[in-house]
FITOR-704672 format. One line per 5 residues: number of its first residue (from 1); their letters; for each residue x, y, z of N, C-alpha, C, O. Coordinates in nm, 3 decimals, always signed. Layout:
BEGIN
NUM = A = X,Y,Z,X,Y,Z,X,Y,Z,X,Y,Z | ...
END
This chain:
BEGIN
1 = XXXXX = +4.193,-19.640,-19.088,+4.255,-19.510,-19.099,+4.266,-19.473,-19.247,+4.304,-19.545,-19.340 | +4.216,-19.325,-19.250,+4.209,-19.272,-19.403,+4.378,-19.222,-19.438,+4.463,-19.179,-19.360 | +4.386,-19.248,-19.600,+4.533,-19.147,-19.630,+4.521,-19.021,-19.553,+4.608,-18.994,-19.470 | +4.410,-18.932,-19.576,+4.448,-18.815,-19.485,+4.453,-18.775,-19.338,+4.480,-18.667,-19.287 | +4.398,-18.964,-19.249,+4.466,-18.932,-19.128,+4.646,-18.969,-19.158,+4.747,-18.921,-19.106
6 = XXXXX = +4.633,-19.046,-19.236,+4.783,-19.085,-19.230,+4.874,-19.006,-19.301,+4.937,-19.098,-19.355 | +4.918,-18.924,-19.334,+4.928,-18.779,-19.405,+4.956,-18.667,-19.284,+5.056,-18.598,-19.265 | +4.841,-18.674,-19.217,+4.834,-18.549,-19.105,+4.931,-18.610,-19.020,+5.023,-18.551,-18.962 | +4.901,-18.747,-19.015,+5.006,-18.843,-18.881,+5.131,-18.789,-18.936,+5.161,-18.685,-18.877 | +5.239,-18.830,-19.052,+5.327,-18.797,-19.088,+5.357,-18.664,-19.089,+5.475,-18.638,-19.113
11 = XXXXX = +5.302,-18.595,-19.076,+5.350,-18.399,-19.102,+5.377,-18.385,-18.966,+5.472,-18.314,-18.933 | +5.292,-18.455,-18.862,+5.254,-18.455,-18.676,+5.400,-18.489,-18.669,+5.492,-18.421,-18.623 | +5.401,-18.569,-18.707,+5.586,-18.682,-18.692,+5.695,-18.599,-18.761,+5.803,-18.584,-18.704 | +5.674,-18.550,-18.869,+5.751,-18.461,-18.970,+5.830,-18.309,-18.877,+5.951,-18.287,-18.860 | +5.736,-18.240,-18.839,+5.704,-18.132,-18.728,+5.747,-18.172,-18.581,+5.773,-18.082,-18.502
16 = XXXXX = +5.755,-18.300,-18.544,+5.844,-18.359,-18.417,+5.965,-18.357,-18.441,+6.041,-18.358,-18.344 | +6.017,-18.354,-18.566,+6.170,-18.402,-18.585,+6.208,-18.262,-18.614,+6.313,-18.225,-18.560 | +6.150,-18.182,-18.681,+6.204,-18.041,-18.665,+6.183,-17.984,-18.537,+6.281,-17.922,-18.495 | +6.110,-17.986,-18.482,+6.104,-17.923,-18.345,+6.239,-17.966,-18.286,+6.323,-17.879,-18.259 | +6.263,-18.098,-18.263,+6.354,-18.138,-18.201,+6.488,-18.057,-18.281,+6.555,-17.967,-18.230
21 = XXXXX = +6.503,-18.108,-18.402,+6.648,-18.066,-18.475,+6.648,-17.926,-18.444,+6.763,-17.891,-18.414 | +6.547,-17.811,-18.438,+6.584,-17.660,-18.393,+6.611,-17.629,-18.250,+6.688,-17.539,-18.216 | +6.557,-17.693,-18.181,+6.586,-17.667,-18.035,+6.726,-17.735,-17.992,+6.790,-17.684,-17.900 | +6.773,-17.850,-18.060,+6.872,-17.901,-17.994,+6.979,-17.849,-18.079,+7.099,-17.841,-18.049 | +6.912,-17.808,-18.205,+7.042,-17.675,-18.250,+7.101,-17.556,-18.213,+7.211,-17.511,-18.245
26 = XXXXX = +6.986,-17.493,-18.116,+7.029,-17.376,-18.039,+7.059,-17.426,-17.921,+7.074,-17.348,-17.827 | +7.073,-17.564,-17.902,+7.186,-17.532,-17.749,+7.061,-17.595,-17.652,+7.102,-17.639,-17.545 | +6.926,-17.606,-17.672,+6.876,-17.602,-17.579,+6.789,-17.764,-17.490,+6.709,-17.835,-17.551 | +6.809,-17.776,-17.417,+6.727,-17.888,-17.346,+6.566,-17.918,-17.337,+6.499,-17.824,-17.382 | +6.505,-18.006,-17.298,+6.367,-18.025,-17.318,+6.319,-17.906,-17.233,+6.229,-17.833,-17.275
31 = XXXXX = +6.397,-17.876,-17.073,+6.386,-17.843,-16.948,+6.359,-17.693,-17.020,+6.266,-17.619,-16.987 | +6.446,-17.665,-17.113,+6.487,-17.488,-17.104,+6.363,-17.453,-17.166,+6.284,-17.367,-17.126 | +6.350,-17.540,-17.286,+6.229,-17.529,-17.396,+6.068,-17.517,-17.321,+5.971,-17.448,-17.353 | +6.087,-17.616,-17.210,+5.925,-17.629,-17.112,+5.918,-17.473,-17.038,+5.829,-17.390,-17.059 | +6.061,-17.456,-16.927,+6.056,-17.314,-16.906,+6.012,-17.188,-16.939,+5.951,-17.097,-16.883
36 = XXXXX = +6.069,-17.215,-17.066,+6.037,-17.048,-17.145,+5.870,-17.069,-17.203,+5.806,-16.969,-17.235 | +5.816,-17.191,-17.212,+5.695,-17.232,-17.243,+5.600,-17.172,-17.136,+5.504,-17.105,-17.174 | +5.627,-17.197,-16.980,+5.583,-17.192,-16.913,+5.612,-17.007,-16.804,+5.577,-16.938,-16.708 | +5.681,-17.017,-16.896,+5.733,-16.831,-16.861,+5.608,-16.789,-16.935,+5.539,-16.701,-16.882 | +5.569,-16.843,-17.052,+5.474,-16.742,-17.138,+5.339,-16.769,-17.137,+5.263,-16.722,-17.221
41 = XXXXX = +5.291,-16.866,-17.019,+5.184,-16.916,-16.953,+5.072,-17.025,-17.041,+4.953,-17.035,-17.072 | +5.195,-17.092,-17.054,+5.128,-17.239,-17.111,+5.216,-17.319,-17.018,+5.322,-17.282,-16.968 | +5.131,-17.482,-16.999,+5.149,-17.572,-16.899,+5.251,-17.672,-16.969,+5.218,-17.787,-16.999 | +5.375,-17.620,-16.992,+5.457,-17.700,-17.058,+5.514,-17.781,-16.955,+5.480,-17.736,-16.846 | +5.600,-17.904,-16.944,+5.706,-17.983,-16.834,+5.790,-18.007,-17.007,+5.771,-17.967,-17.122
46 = XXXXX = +5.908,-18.116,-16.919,+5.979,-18.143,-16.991,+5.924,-18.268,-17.092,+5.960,-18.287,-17.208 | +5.834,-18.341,-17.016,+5.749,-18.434,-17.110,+5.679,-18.357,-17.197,+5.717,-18.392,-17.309 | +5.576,-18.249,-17.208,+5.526,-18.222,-17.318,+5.641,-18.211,-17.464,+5.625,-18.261,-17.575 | +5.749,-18.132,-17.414,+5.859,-18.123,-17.555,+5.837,-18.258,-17.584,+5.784,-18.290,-17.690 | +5.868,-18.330,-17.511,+5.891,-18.510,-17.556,+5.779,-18.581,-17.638,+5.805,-18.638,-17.743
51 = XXXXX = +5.677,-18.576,-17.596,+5.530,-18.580,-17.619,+5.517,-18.535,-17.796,+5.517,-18.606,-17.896 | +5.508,-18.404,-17.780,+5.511,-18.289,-17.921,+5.666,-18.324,-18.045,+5.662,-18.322,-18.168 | +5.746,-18.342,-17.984,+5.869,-18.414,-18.095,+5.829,-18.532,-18.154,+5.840,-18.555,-18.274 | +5.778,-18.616,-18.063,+5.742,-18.740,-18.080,+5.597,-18.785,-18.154,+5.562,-18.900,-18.180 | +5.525,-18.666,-18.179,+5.424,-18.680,-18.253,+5.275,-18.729,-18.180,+5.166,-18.756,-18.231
56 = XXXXX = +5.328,-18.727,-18.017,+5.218,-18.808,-17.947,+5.105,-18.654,-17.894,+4.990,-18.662,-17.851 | +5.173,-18.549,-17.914,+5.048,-18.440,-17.897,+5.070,-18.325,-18.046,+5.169,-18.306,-18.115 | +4.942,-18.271,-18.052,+4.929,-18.175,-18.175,+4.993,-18.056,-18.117,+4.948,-18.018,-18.009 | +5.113,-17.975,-18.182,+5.157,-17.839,-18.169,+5.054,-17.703,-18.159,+5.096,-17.621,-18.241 | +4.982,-17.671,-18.116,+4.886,-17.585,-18.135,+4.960,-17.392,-18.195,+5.042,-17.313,-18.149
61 = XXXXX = +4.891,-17.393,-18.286,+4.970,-17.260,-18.382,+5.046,-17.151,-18.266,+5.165,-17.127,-18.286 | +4.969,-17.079,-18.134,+4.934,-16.997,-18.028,+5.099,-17.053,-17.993,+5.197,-16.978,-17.989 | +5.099,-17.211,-17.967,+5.244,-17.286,-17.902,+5.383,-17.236,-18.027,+5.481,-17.165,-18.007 | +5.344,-17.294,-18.128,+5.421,-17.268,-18.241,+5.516,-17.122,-18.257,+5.636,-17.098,-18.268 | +5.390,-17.041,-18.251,+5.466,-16.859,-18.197,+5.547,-16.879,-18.069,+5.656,-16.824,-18.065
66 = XXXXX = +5.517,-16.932,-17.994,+5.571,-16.872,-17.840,+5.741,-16.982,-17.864,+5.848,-16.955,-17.811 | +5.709,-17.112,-17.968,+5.854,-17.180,-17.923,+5.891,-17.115,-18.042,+5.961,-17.216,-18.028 | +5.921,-17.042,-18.163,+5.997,-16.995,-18.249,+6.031,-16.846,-18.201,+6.136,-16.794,-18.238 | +5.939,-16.776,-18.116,+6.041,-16.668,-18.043,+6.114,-16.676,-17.943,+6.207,-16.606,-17.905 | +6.046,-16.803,-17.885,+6.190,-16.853,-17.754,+6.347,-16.901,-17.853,+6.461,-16.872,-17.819
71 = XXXXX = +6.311,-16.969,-17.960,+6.433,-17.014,-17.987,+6.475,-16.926,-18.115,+6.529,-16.972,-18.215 | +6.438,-16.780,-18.094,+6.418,-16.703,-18.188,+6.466,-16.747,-18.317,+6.576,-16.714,-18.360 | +6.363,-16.842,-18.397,+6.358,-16.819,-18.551,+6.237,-16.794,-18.589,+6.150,-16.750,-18.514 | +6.221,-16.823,-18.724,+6.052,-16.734,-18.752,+6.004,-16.868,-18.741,+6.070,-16.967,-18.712 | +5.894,-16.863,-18.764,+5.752,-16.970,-18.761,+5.774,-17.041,-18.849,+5.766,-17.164,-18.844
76 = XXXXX = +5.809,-16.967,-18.957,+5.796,-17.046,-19.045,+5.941,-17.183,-19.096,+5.925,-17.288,-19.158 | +6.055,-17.130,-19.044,+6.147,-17.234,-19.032,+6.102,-17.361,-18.934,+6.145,-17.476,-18.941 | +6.002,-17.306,-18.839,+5.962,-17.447,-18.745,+5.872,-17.554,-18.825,+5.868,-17.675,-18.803 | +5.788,-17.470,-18.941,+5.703,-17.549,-19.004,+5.752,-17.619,-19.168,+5.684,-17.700,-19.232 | +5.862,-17.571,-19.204,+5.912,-17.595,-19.311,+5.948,-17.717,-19.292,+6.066,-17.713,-19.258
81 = XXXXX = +5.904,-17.840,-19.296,+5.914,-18.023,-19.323,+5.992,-18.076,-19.351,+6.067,-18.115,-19.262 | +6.024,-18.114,-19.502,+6.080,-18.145,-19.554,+6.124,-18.138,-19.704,+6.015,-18.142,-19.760 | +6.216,-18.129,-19.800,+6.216,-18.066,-19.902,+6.126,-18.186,-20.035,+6.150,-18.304,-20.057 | +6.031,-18.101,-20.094,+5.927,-18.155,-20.142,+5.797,-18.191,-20.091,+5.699,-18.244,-20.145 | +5.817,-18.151,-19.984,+5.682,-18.158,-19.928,+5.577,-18.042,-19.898,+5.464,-18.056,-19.850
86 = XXXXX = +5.643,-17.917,-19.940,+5.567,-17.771,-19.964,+5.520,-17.769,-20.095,+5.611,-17.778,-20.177 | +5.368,-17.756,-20.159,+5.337,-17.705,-20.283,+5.281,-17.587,-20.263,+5.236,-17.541,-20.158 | +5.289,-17.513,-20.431,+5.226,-17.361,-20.417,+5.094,-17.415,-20.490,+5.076,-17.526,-20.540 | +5.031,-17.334,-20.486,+4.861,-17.343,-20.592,+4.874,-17.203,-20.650,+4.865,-17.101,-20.583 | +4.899,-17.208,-20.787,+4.880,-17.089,-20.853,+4.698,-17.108,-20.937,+4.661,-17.184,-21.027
91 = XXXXX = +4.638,-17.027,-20.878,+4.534,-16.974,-20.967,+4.393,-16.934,-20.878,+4.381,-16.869,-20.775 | +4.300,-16.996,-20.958,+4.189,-17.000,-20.834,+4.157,-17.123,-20.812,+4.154,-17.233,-20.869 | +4.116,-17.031,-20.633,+4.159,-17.161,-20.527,+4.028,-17.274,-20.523,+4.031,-17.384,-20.467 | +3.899,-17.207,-20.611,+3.780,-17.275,-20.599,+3.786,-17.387,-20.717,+3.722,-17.488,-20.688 | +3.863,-17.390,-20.867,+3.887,-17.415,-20.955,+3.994,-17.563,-20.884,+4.032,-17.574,-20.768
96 = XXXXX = +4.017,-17.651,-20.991,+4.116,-17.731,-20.970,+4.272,-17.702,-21.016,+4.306,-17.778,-21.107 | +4.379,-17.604,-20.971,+4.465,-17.585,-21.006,+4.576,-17.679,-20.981,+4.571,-17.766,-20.893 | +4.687,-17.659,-21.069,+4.786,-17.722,-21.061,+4.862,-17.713,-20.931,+4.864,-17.605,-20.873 | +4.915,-17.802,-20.889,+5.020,-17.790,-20.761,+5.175,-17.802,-20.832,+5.190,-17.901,-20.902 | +5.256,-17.735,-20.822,+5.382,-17.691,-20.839,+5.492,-17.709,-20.739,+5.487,-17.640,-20.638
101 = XXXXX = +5.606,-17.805,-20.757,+5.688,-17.843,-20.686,+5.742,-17.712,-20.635,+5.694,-17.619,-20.700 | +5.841,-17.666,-20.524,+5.939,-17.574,-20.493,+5.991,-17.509,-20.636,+5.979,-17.393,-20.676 | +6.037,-17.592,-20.682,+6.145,-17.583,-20.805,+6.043,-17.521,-20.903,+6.077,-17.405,-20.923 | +5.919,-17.554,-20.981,+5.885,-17.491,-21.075,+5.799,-17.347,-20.991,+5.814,-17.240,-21.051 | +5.740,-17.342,-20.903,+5.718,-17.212,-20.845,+5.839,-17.126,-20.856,+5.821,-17.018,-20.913
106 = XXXXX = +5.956,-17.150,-20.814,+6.021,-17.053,-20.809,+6.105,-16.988,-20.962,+6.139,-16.874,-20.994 | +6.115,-17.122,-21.033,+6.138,-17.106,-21.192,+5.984,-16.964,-21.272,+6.010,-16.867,-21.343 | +5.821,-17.014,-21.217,+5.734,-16.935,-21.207,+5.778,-16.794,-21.189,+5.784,-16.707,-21.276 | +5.814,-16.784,-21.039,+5.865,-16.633,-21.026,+5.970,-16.564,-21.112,+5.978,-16.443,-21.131 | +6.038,-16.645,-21.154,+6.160,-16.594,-21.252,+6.114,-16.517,-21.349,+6.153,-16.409,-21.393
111 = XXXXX = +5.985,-16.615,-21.390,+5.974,-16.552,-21.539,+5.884,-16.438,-21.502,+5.889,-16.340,-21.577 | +5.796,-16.433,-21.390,+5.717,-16.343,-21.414,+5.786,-16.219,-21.388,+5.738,-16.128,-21.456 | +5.883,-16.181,-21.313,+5.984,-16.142,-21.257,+6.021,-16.024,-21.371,+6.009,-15.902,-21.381 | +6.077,-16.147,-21.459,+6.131,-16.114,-21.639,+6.000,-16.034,-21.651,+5.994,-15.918,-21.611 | +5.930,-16.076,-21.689,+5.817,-16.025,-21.776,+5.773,-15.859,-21.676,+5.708,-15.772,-21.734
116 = XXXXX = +5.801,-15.846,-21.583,+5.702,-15.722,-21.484,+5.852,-15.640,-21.531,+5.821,-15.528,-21.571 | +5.964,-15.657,-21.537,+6.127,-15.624,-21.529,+6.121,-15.503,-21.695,+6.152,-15.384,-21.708 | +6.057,-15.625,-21.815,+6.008,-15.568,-21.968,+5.892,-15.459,-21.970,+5.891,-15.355,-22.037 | +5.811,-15.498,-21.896,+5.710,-15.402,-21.854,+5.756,-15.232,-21.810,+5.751,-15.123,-21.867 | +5.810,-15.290,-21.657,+5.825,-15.153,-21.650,+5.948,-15.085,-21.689,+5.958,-14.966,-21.660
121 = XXXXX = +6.052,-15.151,-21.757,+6.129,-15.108,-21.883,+6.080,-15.009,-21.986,+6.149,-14.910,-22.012 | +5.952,-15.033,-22.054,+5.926,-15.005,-22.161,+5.785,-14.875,-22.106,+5.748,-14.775,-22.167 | +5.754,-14.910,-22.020,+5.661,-14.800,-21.883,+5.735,-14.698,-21.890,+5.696,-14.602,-21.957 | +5.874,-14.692,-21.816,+5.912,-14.609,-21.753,+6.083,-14.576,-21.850,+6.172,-14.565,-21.766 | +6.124,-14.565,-21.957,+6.253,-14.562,-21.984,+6.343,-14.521,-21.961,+6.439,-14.570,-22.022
126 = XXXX = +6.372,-14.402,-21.855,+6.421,-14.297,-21.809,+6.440,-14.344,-21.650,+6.545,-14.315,-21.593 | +6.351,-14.405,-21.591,+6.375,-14.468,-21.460,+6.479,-14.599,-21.513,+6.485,-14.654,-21.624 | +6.577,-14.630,-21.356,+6.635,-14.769,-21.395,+6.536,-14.822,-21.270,+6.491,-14.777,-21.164 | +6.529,-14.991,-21.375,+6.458,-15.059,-21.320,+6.539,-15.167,-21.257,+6.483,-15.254,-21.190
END
């Protein structure tokens, strides 16, 4: 087994434990979660939740939509991991760019933030920016 099966294994496993921690945060059972699965015409039971928490089947994206509007949050709280484990890529994507923790991306936006803030300051003086 390559690092990047073992990598994908861990995010598979990573993505089981959030699945689980959001559904059993809203209150809900494997049963309710397969239901509303199977309301929206996928072949869920209560074993697949079990299965998919547990890392023993792949979440398919199509599944991903249908369980973050059943347990209405966005998609993207279902896929958010763990902290440090999201990087941004600022530049071009064909090039070898830097990967940037949470923390300096968003320090990134600050400044550019600043800098577009001076811009259209000095653009527009009469508008508040």
């Amino acid at each position: 087994m390559t690092g990047v099966d073992t990598q994908a294994e861990d995010r598979e496993a990573q993505l089981g434990r959030r699945l689980r921690e959001l559904r059993t945060g809203a209150g809900w059972s494997q049963e309710r979660l397969a239901e509303a699965m199977r309301a929206a015409g996928f072949g869920w039971r209560p074993n697949t939740v079990t299965k998919t928490e547990q890392a023993q089947r792949t979440l398919k994206a199509t599944e991903a939509a249908v369980v973050a509007q059943a347990l209405d949050i966005e998609v993207a709280a279902l896929l958010v991991i763990e902290p440090g484990a999201v990087h941004v890529r600022i530049g071009d994507p064909h090039q070898d760019p830097p990967v940037l923790t949470p923390e300096q991306a968003a320090a990134e936006v600050a400044r550019l933030r600043e800098r577009i803030e001076r811009v259209a300051a000095a653009l527009l003086p009469d508008e508040e920016v």
